[in-house]
PDB file as gemmi writes it, atoms N, CA and C in Angstrom:
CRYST1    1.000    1.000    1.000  90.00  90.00  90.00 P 1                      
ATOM      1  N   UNK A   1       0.847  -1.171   0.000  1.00  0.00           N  
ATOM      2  CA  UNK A   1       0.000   0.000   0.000  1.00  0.00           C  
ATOM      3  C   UNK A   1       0.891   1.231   0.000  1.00  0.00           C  
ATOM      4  N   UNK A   2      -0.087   2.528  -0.724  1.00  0.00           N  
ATOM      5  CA  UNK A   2       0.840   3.505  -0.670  1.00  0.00           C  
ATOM      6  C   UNK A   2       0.541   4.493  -0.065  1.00  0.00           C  
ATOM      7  N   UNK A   3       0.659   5.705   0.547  1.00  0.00           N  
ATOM      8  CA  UNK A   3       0.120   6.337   1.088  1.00  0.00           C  
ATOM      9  C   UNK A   3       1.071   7.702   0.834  1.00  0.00           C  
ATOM     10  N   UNK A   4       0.144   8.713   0.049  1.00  0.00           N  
ATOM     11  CA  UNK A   4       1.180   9.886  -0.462  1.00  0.00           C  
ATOM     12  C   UNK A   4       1.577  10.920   1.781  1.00  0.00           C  
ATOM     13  N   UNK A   5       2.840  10.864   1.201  1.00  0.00           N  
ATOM     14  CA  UNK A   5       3.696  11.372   2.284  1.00  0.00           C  
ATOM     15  C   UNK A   5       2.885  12.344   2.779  1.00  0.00           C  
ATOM     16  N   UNK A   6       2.236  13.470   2.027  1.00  0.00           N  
ATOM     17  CA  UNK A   6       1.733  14.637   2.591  1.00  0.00           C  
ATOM     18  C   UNK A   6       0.457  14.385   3.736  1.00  0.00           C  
ATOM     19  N   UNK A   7      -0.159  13.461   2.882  1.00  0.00           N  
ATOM     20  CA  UNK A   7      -1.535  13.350   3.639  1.00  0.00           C  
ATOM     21  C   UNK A   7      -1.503  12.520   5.024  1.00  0.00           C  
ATOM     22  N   UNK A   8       0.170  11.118   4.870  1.00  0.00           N  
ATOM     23  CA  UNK A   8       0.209  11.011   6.154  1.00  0.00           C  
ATOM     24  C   UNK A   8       0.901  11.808   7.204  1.00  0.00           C  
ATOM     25  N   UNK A   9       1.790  12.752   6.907  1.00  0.00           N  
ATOM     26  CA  UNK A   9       2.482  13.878   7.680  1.00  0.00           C  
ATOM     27  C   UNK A   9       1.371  15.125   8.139  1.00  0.00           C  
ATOM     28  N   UNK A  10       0.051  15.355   7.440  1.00  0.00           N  
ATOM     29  CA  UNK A  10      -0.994  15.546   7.820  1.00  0.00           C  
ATOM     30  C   UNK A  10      -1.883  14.953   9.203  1.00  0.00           C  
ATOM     31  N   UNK A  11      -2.181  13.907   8.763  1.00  0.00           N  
ATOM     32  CA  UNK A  11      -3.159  12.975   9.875  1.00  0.00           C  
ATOM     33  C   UNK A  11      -2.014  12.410  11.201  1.00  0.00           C  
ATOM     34  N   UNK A  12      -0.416  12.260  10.961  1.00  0.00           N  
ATOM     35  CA  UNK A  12       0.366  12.328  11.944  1.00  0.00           C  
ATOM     36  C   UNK A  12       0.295  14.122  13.114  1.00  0.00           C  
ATOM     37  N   UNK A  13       0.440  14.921  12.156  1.00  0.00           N  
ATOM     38  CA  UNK A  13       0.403  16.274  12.876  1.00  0.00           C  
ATOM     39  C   UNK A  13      -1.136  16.301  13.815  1.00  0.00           C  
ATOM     40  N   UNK A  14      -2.087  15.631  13.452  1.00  0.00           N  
ATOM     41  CA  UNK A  14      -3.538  15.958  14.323  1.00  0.00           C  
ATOM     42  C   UNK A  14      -3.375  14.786  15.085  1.00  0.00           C  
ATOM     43  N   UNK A  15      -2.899  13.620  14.943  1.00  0.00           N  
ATOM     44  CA  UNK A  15      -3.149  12.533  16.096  1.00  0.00           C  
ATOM     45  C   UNK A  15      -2.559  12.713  16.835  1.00  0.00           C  
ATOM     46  N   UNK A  16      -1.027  13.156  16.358  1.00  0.00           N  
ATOM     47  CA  UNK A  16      -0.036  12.711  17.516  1.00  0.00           C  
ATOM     48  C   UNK A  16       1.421  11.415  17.459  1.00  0.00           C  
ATOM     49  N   UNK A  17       2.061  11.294  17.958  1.00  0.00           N  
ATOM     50  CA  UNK A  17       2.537   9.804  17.926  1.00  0.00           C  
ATOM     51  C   UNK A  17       1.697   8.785  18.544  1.00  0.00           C  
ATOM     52  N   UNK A  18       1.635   7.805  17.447  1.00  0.00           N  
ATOM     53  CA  UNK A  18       1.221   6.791  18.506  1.00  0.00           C  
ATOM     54  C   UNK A  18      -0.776   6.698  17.888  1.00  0.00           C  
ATOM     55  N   UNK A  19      -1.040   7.468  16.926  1.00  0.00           N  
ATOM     56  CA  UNK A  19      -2.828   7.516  17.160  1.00  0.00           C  
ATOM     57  C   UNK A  19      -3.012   7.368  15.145  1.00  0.00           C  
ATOM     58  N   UNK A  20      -1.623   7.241  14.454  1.00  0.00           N  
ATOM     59  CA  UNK A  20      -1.359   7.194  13.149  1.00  0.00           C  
ATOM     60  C   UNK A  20      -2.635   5.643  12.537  1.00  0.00           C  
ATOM     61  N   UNK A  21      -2.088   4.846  13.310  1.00  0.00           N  
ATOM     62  CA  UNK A  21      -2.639   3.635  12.488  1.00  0.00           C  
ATOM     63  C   UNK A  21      -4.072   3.666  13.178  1.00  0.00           C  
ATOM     64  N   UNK A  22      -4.618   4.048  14.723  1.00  0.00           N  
ATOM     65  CA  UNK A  22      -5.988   3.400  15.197  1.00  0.00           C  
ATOM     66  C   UNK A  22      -6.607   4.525  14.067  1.00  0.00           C  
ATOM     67  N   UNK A  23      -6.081   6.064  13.530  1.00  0.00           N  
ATOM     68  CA  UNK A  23      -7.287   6.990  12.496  1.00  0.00           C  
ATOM     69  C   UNK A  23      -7.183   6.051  11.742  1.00  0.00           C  
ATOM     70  N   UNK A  24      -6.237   5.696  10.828  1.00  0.00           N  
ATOM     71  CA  UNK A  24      -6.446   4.754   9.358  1.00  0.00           C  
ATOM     72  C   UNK A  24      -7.502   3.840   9.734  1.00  0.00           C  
ATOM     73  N   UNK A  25      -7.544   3.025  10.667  1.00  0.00           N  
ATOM     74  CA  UNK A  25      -8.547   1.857  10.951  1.00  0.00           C  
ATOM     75  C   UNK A  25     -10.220   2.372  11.236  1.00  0.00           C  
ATOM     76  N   UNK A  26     -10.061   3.565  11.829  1.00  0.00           N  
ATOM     77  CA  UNK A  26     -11.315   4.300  11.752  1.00  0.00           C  
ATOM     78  C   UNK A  26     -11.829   4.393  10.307  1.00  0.00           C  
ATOM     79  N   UNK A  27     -10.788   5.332  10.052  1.00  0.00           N  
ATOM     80  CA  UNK A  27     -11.280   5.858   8.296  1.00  0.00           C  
ATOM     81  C   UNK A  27     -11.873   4.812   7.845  1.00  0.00           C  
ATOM     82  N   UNK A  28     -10.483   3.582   7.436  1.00  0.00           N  
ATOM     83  CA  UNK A  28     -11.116   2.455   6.812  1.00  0.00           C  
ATOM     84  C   UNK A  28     -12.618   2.039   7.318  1.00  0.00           C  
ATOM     85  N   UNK A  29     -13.134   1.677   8.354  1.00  0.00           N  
ATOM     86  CA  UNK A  29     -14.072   1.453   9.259  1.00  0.00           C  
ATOM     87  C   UNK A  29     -15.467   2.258   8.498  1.00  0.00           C  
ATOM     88  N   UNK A  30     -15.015   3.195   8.611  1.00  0.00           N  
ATOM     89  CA  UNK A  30     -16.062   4.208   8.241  1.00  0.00           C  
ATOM     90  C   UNK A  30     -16.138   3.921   6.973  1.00  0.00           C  
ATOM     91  N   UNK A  31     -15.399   3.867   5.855  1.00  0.00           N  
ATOM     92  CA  UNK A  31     -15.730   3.726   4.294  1.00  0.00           C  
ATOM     93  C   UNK A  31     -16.236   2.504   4.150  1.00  0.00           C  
ATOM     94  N   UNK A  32     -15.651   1.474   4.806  1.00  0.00           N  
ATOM     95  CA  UNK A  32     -16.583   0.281   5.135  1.00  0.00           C  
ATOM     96  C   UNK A  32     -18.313   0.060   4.579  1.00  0.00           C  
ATOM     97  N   UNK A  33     -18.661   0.839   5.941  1.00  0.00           N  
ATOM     98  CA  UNK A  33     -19.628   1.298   6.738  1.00  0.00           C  
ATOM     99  C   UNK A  33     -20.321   2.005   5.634  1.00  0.00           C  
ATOM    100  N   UNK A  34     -20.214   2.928   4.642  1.00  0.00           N  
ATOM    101  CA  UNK A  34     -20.511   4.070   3.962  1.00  0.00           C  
ATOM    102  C   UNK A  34     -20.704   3.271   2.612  1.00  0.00           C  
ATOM    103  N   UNK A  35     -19.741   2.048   2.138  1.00  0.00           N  
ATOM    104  CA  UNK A  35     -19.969   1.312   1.439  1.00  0.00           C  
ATOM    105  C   UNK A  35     -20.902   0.475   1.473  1.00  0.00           C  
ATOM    106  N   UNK A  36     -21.250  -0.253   2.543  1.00  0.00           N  
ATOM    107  CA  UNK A  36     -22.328  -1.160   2.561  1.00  0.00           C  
ATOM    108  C   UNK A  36     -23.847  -0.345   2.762  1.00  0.00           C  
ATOM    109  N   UNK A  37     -23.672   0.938   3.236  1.00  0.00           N  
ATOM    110  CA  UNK A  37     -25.343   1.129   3.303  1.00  0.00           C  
ATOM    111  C   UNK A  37     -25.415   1.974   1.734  1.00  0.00           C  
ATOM    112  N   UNK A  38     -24.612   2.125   0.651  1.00  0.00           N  
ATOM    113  CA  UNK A  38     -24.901   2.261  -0.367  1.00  0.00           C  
ATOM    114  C   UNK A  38     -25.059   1.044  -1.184  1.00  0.00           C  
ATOM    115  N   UNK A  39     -24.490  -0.017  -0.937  1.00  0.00           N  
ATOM    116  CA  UNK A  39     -25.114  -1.556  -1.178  1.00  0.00           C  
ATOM    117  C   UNK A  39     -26.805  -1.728  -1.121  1.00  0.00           C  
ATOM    118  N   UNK A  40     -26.731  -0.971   0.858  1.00  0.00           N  
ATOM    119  CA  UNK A  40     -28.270  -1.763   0.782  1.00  0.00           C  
ATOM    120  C   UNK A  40     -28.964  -0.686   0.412  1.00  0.00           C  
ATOM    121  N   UNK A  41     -29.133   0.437  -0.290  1.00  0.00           N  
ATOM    122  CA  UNK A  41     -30.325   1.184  -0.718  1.00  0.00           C  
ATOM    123  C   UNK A  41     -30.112   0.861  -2.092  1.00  0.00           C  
ATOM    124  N   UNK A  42     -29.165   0.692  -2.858  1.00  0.00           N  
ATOM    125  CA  UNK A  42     -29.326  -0.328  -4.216  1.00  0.00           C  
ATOM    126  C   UNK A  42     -30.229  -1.313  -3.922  1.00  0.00           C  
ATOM    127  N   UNK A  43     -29.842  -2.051  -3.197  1.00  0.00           N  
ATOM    128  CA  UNK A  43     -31.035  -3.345  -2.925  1.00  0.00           C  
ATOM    129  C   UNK A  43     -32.592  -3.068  -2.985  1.00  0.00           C  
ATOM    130  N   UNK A  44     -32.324  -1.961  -1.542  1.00  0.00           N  
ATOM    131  CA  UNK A  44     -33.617  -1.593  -1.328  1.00  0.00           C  
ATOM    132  C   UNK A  44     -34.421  -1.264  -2.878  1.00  0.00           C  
ATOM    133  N   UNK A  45     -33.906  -0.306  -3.155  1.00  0.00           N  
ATOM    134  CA  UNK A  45     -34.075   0.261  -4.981  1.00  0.00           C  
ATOM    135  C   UNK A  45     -34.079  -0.223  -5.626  1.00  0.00           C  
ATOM    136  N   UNK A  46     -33.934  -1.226  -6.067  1.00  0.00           N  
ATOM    137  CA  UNK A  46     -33.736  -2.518  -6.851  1.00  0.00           C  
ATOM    138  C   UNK A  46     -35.056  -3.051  -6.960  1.00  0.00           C  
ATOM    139  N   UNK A  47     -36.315  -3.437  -5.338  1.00  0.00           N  
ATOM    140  CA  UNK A  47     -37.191  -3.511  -4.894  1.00  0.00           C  
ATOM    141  C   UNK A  47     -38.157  -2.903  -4.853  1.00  0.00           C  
ATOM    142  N   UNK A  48     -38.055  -1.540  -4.958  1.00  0.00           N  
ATOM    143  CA  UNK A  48     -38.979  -1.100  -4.267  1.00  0.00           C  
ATOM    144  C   UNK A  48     -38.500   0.843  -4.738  1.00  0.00           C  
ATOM    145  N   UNK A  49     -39.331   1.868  -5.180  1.00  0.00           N  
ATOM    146  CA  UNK A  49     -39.298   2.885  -5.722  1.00  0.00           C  
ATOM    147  C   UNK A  49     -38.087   3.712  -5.213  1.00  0.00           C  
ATOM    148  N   UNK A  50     -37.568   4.595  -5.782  1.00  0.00           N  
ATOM    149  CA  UNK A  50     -36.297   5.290  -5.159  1.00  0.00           C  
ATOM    150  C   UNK A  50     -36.792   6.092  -4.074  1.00  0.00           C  
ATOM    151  N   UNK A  51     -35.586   5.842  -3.161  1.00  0.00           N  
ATOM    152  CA  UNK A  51     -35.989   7.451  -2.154  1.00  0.00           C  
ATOM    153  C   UNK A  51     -36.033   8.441  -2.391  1.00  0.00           C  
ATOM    154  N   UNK A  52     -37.101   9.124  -1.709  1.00  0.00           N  
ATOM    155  CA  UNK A  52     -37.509  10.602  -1.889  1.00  0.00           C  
ATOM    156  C   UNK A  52     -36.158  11.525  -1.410  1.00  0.00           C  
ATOM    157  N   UNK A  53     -36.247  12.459  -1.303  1.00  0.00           N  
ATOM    158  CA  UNK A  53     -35.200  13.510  -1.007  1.00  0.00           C  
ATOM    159  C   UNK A  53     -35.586  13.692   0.519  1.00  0.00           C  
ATOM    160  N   UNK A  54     -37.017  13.360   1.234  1.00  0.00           N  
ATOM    161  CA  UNK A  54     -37.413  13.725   2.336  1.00  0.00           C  
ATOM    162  C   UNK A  54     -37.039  12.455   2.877  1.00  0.00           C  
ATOM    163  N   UNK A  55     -36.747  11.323   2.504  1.00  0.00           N  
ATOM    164  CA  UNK A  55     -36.672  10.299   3.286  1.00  0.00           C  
ATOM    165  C   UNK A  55     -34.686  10.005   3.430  1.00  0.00           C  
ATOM    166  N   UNK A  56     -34.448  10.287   2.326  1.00  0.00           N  
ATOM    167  CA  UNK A  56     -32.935  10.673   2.389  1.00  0.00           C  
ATOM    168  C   UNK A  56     -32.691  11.536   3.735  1.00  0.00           C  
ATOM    169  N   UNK A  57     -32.919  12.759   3.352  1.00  0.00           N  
ATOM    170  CA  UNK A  57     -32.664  13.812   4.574  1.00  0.00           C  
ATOM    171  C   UNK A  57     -33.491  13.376   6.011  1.00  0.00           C  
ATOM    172  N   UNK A  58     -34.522  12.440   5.969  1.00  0.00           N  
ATOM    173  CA  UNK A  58     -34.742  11.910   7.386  1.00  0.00           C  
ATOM    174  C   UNK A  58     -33.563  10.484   8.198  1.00  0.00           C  
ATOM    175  N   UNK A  59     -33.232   9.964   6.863  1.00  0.00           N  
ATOM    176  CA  UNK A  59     -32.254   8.807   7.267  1.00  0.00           C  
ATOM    177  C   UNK A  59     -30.715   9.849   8.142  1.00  0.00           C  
ATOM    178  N   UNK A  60     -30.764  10.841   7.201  1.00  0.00           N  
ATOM    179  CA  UNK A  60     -29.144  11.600   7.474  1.00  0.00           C  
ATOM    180  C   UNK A  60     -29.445  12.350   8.826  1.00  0.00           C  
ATOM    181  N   UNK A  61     -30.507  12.539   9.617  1.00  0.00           N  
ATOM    182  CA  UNK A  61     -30.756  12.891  10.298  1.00  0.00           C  
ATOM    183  C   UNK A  61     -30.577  12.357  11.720  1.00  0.00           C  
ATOM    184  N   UNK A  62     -31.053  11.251  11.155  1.00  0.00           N  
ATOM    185  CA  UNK A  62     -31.053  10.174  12.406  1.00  0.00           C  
ATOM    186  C   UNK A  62     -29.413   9.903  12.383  1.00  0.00           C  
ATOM    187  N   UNK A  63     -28.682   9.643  11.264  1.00  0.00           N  
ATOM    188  CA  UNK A  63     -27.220   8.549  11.157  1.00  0.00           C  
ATOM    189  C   UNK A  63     -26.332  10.034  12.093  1.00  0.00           C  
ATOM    190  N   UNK A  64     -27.119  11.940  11.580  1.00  0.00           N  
ATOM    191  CA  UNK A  64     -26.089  12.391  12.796  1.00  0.00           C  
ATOM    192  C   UNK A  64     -26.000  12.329  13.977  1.00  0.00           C  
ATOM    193  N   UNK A  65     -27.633  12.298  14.337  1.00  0.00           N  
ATOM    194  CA  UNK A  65     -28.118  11.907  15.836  1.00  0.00           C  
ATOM    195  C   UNK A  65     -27.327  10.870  16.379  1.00  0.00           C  
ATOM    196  N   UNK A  66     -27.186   9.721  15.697  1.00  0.00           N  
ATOM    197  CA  UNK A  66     -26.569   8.780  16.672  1.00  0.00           C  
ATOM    198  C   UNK A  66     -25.185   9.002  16.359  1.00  0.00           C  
ATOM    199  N   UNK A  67     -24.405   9.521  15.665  1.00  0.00           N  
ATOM    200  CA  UNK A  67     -23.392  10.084  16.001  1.00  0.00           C  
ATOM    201  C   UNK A  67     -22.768  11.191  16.877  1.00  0.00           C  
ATOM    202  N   UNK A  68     -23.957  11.978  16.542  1.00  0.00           N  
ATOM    203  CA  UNK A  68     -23.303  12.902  18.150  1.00  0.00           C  
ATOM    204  C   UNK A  68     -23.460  11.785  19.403  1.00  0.00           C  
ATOM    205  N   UNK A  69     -24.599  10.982  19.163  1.00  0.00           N  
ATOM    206  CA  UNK A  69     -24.934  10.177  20.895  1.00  0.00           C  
ATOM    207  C   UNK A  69     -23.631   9.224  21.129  1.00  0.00           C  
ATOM    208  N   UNK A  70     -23.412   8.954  20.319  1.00  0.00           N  
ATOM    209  CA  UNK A  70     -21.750   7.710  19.951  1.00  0.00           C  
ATOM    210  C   UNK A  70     -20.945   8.580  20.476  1.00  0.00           C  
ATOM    211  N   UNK A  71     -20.964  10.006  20.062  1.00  0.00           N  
ATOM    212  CA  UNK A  71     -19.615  11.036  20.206  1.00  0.00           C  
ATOM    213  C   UNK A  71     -19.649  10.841  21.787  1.00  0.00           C  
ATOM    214  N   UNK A  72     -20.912  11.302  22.580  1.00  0.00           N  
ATOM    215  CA  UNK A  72     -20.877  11.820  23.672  1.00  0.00           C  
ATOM    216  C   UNK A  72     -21.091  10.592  24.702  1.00  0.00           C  
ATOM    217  N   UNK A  73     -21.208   9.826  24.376  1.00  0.00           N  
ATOM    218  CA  UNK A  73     -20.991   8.266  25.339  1.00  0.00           C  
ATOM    219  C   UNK A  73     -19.649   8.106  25.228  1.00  0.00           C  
ATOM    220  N   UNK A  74     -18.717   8.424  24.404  1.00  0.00           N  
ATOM    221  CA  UNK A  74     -17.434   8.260  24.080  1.00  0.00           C  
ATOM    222  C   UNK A  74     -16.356   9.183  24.997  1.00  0.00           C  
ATOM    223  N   UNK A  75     -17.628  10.171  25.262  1.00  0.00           N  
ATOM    224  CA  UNK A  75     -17.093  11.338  25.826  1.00  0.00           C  
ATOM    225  C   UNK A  75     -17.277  11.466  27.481  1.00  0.00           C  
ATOM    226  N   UNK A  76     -17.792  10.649  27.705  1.00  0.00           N  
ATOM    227  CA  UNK A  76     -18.553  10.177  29.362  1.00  0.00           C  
ATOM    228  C   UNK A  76     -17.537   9.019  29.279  1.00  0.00           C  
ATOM    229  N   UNK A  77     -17.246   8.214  28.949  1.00  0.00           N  
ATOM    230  CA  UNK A  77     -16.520   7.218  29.586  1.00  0.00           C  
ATOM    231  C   UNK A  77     -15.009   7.226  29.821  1.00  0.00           C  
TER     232      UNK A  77                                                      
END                                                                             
């Protein structure tokens, strides 16, 4: 794997020593994550009529909600 110098001398300057590889595993984690629920609304869509723009913006609503709640349980313990 390659990883252009700048962008890891970047994400080294905000972690720190020592916090380089657990961001990469996040990131990765997250594109993961970002990949498969664009899997399942293909599916879904595949099935069943496309989402509206109101049901989009109600899903993104909720996915920040439980991210701030993730943030701040994260942040209590």
């Amino acid at each position: 794997m390659s990883l252009p110098e700048d962008l890891a001398e970047t994400v080294r300057d905000r972690v720190g020593p020592g916090g380089f590889s657990a961001y990469l595993a996040e990131a990765l984690e997250h594109r993961l994550a970002m990949d498969r629920l664009r899997e399942i609304v293909a599916d879904f869509e595949t099935d069943n009529d496309p989402l509206t723009t109101e049901e989009i913006e109600q899903a993104r609503s909720l996915l920040h909600q439980e991210h701030r709640d993730d943030d701040s349980a994260g942040a209590a313990a």
